[in-house]
C-alpha positions in Angstrom: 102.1 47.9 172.2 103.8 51.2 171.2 101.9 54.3 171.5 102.2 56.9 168.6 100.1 59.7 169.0 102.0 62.4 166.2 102.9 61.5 163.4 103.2 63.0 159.2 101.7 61.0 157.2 100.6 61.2 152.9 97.5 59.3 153.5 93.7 60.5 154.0 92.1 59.3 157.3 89.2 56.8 156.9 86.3 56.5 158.8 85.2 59.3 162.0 87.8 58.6 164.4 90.8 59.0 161.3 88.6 62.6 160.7 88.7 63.5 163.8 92.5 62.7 164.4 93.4 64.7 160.9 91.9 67.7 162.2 92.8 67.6 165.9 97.0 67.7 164.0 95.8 70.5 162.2 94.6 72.4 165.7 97.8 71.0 166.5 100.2 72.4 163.6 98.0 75.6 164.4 98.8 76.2 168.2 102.8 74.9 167.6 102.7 78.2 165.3 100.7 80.4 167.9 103.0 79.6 170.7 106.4 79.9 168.2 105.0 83.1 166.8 104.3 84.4 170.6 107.5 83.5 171.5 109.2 85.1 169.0 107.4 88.5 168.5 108.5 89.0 172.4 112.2 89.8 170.8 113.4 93.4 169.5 111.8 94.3 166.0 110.1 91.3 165.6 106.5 92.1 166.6 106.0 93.4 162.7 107.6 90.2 161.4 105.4 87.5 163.4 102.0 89.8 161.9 103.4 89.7 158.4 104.3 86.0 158.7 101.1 85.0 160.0 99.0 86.9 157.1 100.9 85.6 154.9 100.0 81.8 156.5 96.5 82.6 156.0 97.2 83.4 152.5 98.5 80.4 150.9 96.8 78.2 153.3 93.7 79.5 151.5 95.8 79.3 148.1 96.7 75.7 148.9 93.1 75.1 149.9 92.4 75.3 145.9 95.6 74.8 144.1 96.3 71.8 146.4 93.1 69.8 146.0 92.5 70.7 142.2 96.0 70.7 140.8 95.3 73.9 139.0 98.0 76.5 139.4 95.8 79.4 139.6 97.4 83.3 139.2 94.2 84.8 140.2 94.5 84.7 143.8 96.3 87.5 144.9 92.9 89.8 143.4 91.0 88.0 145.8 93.3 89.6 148.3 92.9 92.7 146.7 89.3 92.5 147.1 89.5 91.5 150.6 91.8 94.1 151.1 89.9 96.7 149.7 86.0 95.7 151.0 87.7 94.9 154.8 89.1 98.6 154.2 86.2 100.6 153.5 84.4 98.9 156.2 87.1 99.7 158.6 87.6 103.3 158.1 85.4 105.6 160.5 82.0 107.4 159.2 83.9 110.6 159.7 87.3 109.9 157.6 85.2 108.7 154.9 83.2 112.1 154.4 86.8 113.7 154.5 88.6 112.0 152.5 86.5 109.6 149.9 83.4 112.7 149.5 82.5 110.7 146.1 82.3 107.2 148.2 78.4 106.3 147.5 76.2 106.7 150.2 75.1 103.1 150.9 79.2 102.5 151.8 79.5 105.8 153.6 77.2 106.1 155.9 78.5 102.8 158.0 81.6 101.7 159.5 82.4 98.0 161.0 85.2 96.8 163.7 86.2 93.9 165.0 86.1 90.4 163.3 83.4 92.0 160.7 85.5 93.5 158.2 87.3 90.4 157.7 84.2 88.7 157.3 83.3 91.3 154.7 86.5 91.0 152.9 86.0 87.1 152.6 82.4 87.2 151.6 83.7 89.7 149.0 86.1 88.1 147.5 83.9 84.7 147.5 81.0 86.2 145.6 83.8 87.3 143.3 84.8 83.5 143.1 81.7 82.1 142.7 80.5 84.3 140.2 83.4 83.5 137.8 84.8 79.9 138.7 81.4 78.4 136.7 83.5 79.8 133.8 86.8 79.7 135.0 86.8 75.8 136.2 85.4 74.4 132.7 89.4 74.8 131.7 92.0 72.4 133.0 95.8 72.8 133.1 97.5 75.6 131.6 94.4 77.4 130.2 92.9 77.2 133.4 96.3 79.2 135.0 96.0 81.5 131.9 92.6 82.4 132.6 93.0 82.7 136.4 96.0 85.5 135.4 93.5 87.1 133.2 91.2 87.1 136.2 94.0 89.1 138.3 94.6 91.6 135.1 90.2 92.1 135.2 90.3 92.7 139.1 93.5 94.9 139.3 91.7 97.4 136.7 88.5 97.1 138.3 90.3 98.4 141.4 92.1 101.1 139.2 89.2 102.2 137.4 86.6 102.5 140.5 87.8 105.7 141.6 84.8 107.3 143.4 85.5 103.7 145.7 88.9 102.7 145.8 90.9 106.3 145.2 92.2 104.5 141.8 95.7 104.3 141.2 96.3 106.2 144.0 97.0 105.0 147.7 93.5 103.7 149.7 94.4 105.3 152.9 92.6 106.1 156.5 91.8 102.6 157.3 92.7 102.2 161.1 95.6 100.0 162.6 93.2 97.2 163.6 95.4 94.1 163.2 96.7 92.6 166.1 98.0 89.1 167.1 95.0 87.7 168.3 93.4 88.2 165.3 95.8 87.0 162.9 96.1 83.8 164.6 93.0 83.4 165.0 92.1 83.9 162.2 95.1 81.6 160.9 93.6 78.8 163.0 90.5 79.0 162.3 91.3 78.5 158.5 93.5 76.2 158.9 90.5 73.5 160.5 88.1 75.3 157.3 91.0 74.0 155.2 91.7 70.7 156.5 87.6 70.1 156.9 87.4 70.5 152.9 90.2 68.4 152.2 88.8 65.6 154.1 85.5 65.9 153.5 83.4 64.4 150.2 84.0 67.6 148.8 87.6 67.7 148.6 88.0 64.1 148.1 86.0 64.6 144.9 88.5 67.4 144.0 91.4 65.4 144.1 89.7 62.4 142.2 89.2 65.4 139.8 92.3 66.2 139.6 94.2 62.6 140.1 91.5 60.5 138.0 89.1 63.3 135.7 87.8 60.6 133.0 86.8 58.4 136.5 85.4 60.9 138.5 82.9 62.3 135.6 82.0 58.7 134.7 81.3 58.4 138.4 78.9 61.2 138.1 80.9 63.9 139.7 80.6 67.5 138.9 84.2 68.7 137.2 83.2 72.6 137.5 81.1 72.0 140.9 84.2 70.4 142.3 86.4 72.9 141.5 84.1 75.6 142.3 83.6 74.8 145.7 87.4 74.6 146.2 87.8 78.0 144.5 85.2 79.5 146.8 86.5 78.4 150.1 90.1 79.5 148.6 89.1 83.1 147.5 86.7 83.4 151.1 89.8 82.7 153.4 92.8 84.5 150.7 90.1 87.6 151.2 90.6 87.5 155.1 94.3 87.3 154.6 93.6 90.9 152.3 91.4 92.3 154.8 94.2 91.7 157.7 96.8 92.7 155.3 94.9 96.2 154.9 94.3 96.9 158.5 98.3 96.2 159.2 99.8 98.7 156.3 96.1 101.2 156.6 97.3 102.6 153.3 97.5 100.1 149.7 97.0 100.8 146.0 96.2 98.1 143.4 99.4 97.8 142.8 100.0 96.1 146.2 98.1 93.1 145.1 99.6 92.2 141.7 102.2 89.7 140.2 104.5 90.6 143.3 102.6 89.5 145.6 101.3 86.2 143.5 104.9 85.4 143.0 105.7 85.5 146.7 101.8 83.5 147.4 103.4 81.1 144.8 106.8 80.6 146.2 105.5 80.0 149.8 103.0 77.1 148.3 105.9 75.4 146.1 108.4 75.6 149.1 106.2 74.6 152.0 104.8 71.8 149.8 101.4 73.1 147.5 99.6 69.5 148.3 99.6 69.8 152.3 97.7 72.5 154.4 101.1 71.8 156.7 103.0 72.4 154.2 101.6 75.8 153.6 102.3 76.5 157.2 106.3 75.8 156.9 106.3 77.6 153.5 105.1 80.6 154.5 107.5 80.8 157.8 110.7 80.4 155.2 109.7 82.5 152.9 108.7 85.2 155.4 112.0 85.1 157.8 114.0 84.6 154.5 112.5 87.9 152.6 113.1 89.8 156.1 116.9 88.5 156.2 117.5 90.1 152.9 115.5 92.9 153.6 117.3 93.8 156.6 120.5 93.1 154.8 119.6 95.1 151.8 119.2 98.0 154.3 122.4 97.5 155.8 123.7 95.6 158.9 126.0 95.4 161.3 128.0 92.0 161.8 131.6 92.1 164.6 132.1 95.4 163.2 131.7 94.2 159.6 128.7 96.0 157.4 126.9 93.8 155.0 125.3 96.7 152.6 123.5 94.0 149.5 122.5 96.4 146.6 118.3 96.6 146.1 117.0 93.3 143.8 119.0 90.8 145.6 116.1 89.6 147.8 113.9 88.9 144.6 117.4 87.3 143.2 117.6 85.1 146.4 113.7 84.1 146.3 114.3 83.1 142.7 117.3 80.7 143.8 115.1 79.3 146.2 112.6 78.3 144.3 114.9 76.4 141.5 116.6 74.5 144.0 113.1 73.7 145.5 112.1 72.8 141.9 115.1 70.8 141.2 115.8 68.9 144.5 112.6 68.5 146.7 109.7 69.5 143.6 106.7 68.2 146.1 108.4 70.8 148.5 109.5 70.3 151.9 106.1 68.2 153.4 104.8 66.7 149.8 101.5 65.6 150.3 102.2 65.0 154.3 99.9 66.6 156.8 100.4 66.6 160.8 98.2 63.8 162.3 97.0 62.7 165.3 97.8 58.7 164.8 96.1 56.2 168.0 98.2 53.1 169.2 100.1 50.8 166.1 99.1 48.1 168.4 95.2 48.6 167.8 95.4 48.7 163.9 95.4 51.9 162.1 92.6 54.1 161.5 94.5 55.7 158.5 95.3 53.3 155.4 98.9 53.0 155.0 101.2 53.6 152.0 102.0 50.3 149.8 106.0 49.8 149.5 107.5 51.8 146.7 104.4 53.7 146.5 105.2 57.6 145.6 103.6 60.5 147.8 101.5 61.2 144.8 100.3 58.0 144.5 99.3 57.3 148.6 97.8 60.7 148.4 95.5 59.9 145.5 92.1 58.9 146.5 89.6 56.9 145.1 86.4 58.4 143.4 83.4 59.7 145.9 80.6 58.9 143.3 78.2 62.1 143.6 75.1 61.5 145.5 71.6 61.2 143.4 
């Protein structure tokens, strides 16, 4: 009998023990990054990198969370992150700094500050009452209407921001808001959303997402919710992308709106297509090439030193370079590097598997698609 214990597989685990072994490889797939990233934030200049890396892991896991399991591309995302950003700010910034420099900041949000875990907490609540106050609306639409809407979303929250001076400084730069960002918490944080992630997609929930998404005439005839579905998936999504904002605002302590616009979404975008949109792994290895490739061509847009040779690229060449990325991702690997794949904890072959296997010359898309959850009564 042959003992495989790792191993990536397209399929969803079936019964307790499969659950169990899906979400033990995504602890795993969490600590290999914790102990890389440790590793590697030890070298010169890199400390900065590993921080930025891992908020940005957090980030499109939470995007993949909803784009992943519903099939929607959504645009909308990166105002989550905004709002996180923002609430985790002003909840961050001393008492004192805020009589100083925000004197028109109502009293209710004046007159407290938070540290610790709480602002992210704040951020993500934010950002999911944000979510779940629009997806009833939002998640009636399907396919490009629904990606339409969700970049009419961004347009609504980037003016909000813009317009709610007295708050947010407006236009201007949000600043004051204390250096608390460290390591431990963003990979803590980046584990702990990666198990809220995985725990959705293999729960009743997310299985009735992707029937949604895979098998929508089916599922409603099966007497699940289409907008429910969705909106649970776009809840969860905008609760951890609003973490990833409020550790994103506590690592630069000064933003504008204009931080958390179609930039940003592209990048957010990128990372998902690359890494794979359909696997919470996938999201993980996306978001490591997109991150160590931006910093390459930042570093090399700023000018380096190679044996004496100096490599000087002219500004725009990064954007250029993430572009070419993505069309040969498009082209050659569309799925992305994983697919549908996640990192599994698999028992002994000899003892029959606990995970239902692919048929032969069945496509990723295919062995991922699951069957109908009909909705309880």
């Amino acid at each position: 009998m042959t003992n495989t214990w790792l191993s990536l597989r397209t399929n969803h685990p079936a019964g307790r023990s499969g659950l169990a072994r899906a979400l033990g490889g995504a602890v795993l797939a969490s600590l290999i990054v914790l102990v890389i990233s440790a590793a590697v934030s030890g070298l010169p200049g890199m400390a900065q990198v590993v921080l930025v890396f891992g908020i940005n892991a957090v980030l499109v896991v939470g995007y993949q969370t909803f784009a992943g399991n519903t099939g929607i591309v959504s645009f909308g995302h990166v105002g989550f992150m905004g709002l996180g950003a923002y609430a985790g700010g002003i909840a961050a910034v001393p008492v004192a700094d805020k009589e100083l420099y925000f004197p028109d900041m109502p009293a209710f949000l004046a007159s407290w500050d938070a540290g610790g875990v709480l602002p992210l907490l704040i951020g993500g609540l934010v950002a999911a009452v944000a979510a779940l106050v629009t997806g009833p609306a939002l998640m009636r639409l399907s396919g490009a209407a629904a990606s339409i809407a969700t970049l009419g979303l961004l347009v609504v929250i980037n003016n909000v921001l813009s317009q709610a001076t007295p708050i947010t400084r407006g236009p201007q730069s949000f600043f004051g808001v204390p250096e608390n960002t460290t390591f431990a918490m963003v990979f803590l944080s980046l584990c702990a959303t990666v198990l809220l992630s995985a725990a959705y997609k293999w729960s009743r929930e997310g299985r009735n997402a992707r029937a949604v998404r895979d098998q929508p005439a089916a599922a409603a005839a099966a007497g699940v919710s289409i907008v429910r579905s969705r909106t649970v998936a776009f809840v969860i999504s905008a609760f951890v992308t609003g973490i990833a904002g409020a550790l994103y605002a506590q690592l630069l302590t000064a933003f504008s709106p204009g931080s958390f616009y179609l930039g940003q979404m592209v990048l957010i975008v990128a990372m998902a297509i690359v890494g794979g949109v359909n696997s919470v792994t996938g999201a993980l290895v996306g978001a490591a090439v997109i991150t160590v490739l931006n910093e390459v061509m930042r570093r090399l847009e700023g000018g380096v030193s190679v044996a004496g040779l100096t490599i000087d690229l002219p500004a725009g060449v990064a954007a250029a370079v993430l572009g070419a990325a993505l069309i040969v991702t498009l082209k050659w690997r569309p799925e992305g590097f994983l697919g549908h794949r996640e990192l599994i904890l698999a028992g002994p072959v000899g003892r029959g598997p606990d995970i239902a296997a692919a048929r032969p010359g069945q496509t990723e898309e295919e062995s991922d698609a699951v069957p109908v959850v009909p909705a309880k009564p």
